[in-house]
FIPAPA-398978 format. One record per residue (C-alpha): residue number from 1; x, y, z. Coordinates in steps of 0.5 Angstrom, whole numbers. Layout:
REM residues N
+-----+-------+-------+-------+
| num |  east | north |    up |
+-----+-------+-------+-------+
| NUM |     X |     Y |     Z |
...
+-----+-------+-------+-------+
REM end
This chain:
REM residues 267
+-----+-------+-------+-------+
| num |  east | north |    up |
+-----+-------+-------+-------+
|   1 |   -40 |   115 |    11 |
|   2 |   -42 |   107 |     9 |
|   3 |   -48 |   107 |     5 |
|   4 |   -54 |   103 |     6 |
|   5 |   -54 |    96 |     4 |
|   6 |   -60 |    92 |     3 |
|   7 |   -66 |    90 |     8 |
|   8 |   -66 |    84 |     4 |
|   9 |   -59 |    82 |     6 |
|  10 |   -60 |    83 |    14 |
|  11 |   -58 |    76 |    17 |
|  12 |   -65 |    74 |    20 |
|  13 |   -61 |    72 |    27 |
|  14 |   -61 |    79 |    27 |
|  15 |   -68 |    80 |    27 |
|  16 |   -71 |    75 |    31 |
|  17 |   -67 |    79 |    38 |
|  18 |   -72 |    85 |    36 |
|  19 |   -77 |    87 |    41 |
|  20 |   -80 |    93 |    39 |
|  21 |   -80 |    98 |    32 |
|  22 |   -79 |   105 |    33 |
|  23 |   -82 |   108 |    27 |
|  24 |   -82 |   115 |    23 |
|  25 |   -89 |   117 |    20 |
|  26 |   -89 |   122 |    14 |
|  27 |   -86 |   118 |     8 |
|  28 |   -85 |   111 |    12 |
|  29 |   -92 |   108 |    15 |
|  30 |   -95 |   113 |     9 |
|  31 |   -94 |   113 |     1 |
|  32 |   -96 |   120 |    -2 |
|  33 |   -99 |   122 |     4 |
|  34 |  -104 |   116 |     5 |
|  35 |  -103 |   110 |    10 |
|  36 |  -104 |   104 |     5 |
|  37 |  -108 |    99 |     8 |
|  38 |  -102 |    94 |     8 |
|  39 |   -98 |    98 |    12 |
|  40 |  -104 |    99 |    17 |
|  41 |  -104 |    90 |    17 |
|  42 |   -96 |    90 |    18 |
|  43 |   -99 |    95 |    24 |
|  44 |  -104 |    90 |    27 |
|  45 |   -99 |    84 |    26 |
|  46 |   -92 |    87 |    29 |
|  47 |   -97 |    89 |    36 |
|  48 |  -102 |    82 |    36 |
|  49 |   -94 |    78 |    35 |
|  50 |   -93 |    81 |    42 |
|  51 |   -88 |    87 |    38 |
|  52 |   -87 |    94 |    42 |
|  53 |   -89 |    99 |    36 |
|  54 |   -87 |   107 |    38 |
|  55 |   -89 |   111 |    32 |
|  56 |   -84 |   118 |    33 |
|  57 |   -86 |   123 |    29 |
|  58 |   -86 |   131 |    28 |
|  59 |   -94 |   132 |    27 |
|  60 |   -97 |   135 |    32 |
|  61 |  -101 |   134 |    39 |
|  62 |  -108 |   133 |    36 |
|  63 |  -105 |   128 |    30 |
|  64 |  -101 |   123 |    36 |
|  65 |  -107 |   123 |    40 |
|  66 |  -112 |   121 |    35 |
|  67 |  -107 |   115 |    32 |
|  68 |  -106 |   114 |    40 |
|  69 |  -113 |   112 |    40 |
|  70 |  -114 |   108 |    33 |
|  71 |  -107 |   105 |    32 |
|  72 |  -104 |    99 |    36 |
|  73 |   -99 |   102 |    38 |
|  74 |   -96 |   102 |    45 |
|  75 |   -95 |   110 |    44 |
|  76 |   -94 |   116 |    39 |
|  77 |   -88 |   122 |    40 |
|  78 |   -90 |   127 |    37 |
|  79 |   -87 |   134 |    35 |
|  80 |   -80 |   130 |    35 |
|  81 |   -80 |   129 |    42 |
|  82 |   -84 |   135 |    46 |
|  83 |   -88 |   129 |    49 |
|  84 |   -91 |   123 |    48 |
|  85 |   -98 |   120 |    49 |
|  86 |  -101 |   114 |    51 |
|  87 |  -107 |   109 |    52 |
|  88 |  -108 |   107 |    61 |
|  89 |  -113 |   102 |    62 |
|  90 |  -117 |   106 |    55 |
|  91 |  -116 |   114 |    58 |
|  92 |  -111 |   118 |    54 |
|  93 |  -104 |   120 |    58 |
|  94 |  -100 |   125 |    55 |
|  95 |   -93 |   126 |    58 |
|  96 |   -90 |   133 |    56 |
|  97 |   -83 |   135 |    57 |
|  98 |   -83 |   142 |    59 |
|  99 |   -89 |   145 |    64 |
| 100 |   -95 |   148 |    62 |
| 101 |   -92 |   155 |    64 |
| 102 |   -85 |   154 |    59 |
| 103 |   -91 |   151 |    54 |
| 104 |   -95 |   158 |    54 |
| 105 |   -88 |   162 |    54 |
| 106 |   -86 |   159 |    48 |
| 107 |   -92 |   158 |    44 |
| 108 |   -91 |   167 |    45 |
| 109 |   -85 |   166 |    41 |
| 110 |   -87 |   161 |    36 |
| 111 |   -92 |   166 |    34 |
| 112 |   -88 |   172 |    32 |
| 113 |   -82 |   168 |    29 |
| 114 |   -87 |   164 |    25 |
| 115 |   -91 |   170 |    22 |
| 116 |   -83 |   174 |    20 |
| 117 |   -81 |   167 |    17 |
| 118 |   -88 |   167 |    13 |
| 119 |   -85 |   174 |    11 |
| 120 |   -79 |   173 |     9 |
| 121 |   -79 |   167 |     6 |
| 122 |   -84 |   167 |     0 |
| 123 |   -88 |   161 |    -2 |
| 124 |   -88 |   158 |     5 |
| 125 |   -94 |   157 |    10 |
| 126 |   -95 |   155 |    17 |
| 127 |   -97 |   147 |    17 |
| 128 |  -105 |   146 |    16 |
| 129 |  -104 |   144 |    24 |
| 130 |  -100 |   148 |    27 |
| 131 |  -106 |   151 |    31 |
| 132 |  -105 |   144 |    34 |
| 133 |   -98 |   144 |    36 |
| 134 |   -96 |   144 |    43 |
| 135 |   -89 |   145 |    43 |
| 136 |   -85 |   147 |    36 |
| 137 |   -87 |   151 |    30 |
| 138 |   -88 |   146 |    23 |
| 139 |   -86 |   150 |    16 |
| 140 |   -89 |   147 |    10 |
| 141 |   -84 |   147 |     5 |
| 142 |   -87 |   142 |     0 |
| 143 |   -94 |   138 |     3 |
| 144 |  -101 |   144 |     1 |
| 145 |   -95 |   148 |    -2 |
| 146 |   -91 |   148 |    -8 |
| 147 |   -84 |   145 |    -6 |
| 148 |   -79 |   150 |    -4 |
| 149 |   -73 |   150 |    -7 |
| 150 |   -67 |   147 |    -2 |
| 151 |   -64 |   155 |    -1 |
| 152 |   -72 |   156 |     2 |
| 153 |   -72 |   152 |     6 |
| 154 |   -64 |   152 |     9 |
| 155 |   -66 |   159 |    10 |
| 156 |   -74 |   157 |    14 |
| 157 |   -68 |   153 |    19 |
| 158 |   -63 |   158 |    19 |
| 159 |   -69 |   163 |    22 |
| 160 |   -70 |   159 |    27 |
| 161 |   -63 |   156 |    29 |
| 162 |   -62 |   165 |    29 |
| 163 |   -68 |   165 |    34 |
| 164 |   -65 |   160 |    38 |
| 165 |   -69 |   153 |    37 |
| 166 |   -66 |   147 |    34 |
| 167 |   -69 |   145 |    27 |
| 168 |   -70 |   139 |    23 |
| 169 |   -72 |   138 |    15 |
| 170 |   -77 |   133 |    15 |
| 171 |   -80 |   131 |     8 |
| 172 |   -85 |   136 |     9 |
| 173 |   -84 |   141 |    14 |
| 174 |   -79 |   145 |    17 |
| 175 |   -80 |   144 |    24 |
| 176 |   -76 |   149 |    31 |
| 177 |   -77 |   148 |    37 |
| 178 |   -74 |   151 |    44 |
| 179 |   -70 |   146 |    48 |
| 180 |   -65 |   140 |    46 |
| 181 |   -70 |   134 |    45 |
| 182 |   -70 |   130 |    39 |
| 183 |   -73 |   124 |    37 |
| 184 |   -69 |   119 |    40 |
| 185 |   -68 |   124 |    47 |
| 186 |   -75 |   122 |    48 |
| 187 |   -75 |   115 |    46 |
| 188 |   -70 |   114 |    51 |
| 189 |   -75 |   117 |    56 |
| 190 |   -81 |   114 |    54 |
| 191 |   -79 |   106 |    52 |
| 192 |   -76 |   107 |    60 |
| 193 |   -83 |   110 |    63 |
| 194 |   -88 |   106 |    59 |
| 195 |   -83 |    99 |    59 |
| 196 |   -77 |   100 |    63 |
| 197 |   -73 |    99 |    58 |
| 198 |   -66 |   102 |    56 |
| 199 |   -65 |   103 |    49 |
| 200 |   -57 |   104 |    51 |
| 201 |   -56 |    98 |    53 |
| 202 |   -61 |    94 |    49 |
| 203 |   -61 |    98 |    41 |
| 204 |   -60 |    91 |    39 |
| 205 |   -67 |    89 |    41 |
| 206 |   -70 |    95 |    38 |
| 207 |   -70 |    97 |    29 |
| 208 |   -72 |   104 |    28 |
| 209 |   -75 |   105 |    21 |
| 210 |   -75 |   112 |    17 |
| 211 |   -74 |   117 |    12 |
| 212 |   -73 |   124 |    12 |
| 213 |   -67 |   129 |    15 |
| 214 |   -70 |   129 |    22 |
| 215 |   -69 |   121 |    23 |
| 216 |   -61 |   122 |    23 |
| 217 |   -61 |   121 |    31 |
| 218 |   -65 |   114 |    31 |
| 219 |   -61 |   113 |    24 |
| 220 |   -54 |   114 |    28 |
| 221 |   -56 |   111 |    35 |
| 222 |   -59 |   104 |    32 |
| 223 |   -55 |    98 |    29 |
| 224 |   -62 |    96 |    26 |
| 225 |   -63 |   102 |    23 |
| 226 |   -67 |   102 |    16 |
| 227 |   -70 |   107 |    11 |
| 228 |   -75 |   106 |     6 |
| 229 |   -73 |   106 |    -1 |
| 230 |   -76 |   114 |    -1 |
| 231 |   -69 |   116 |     3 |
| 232 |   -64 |   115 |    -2 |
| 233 |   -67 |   122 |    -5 |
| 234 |   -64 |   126 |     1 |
| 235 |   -57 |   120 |     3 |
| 236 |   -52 |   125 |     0 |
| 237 |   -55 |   130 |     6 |
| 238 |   -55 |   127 |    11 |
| 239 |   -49 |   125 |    17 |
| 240 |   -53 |   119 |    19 |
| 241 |   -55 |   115 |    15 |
| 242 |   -59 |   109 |    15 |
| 243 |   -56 |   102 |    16 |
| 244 |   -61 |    98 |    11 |
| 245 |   -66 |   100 |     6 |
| 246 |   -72 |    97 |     4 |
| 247 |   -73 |    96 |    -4 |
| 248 |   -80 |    98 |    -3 |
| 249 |   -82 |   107 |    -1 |
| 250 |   -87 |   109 |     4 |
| 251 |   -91 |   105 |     7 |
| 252 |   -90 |    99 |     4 |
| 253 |   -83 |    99 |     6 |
| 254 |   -86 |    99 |    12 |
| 255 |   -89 |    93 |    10 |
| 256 |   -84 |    88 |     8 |
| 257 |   -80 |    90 |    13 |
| 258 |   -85 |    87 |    18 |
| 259 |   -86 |    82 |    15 |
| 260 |   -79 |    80 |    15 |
| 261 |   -78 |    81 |    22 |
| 262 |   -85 |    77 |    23 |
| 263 |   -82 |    71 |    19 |
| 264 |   -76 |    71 |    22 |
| 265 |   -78 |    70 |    30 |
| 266 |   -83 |    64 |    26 |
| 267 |   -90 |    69 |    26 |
+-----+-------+-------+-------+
REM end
């Protein structure tokens, strides 16, 4: 697999066809946990450039519609694609994936399977906000925890894969959930319902921006996909990797980003 090149050699003609961002959170709009104000500002100029800007993100429901509410964003996918959340003429919209019904029966299971990882796999907890998970189950394996060695958390994802869930490894979780959905599933969907846009036909006009295992879709799918310098801890692990890399980690990665996009379409 090709390794990233520099963002800083991306021609600028490229950039100036992008329409809108897709973006991770954890690792790529923050910097240890906390969300620079820089990266904040980058936010504020990318949507006020007339940008579409789509955060896609394994936090859960109770995170997606806060940041709805306070971030300008056109929307956030939350819990890697279970639903996604959005502002109509000032109210909350919430579009799930699967019906209230499917939810509750699989939250049952969620339930058991958690508490047999938490059992088996020693020094590993539910995430601080898996009371607010509509869809998935979020491990944590380095966030309010001591970080688990690599065979922990291979063996917290291999418990779920057993359990038929898909998983992915994000910087601080591992994350289940039952059914195929992912990040990029649900951006298709969402891009298309919010703005009656293809991301097929259109993947040139849209960057998406990351770092973690849980962005190999978007990374595999988007000629302009980029990751924050923070990515190169785990490249060797991952079957898609990033087009571009910025030179800064976390959210400032973010912002140089933005702000080479905002530069070359004159803003």
């Amino acid at each position: 697999m090709t390794e990233p090149i520099p963002f800083s050699a991306l021609p600028d003609d490229a950039l100036r066809r992008v329409r809108g961002i897709l973006t991770d959170i954890d690792g790529t709009l923050t910097t240890d946990g906390r969300l620079p104000a820089s990266t904040y500002l980058a936010l504020d100029r990318l949507s006020r450039a007339g940008l579409h800007v789509i955060p896609v993100t394994g936090r859960c429901i109770a995170w997606a519609e806060i940041l709805t509410r306070l971030w300008p964003v056109d929307a956030i996918i939350g819990e890697n694609g279970a639903f996604y959340s959005h502002l109509t003429h000032g109210k909350l919209v919430t579009r799930y994936l699967d019906d209230a019904v499917t939810r509750d029966a699989n939250l049952y299971r969620i339930h058991a399977l958690g508490q047999e990882i938490l059992r088996e796999v020693p020094g590993s907890a539910l995430a601080s906000d898996q009371a607010w998970h509509a869809a998935d189950l979020a491990i944590d394996h380095a966030e309010d925890v001591t970080p688990l060695p690599q065979a922990a958390v291979d063996r917290i994802a291999a418990m779920m894969r057993s359990a038929g869930m898909t998983a992915t490894v994000s910087s601080i979780h591992v994350n289940g959930w039952f059914g195929r959905h992912d990040k990029l599933s649900m951006s298709r969907l969402c891009v298309k319902e919010l703005l009656g846009d293809d991301i097929d036909a259109s993947r040139d006009e849209w960057l998406f921006i990351g770092d973690s295992a849980n962005d190999v879709a978007m990374f595999g799918h988007f000629p302009l996909s980029v990751g924050v310098a923070n990515v190169r801890d785990i490249l060797d692990k991952l079957p898609e990797k990033p087009a571009y890399i910025t030179e800064s980690a976390g959210g400032e990665g973010f912002a140089e980003m933005a702000e080479r996009v905002l530069r070359a379409k004159g803003f």
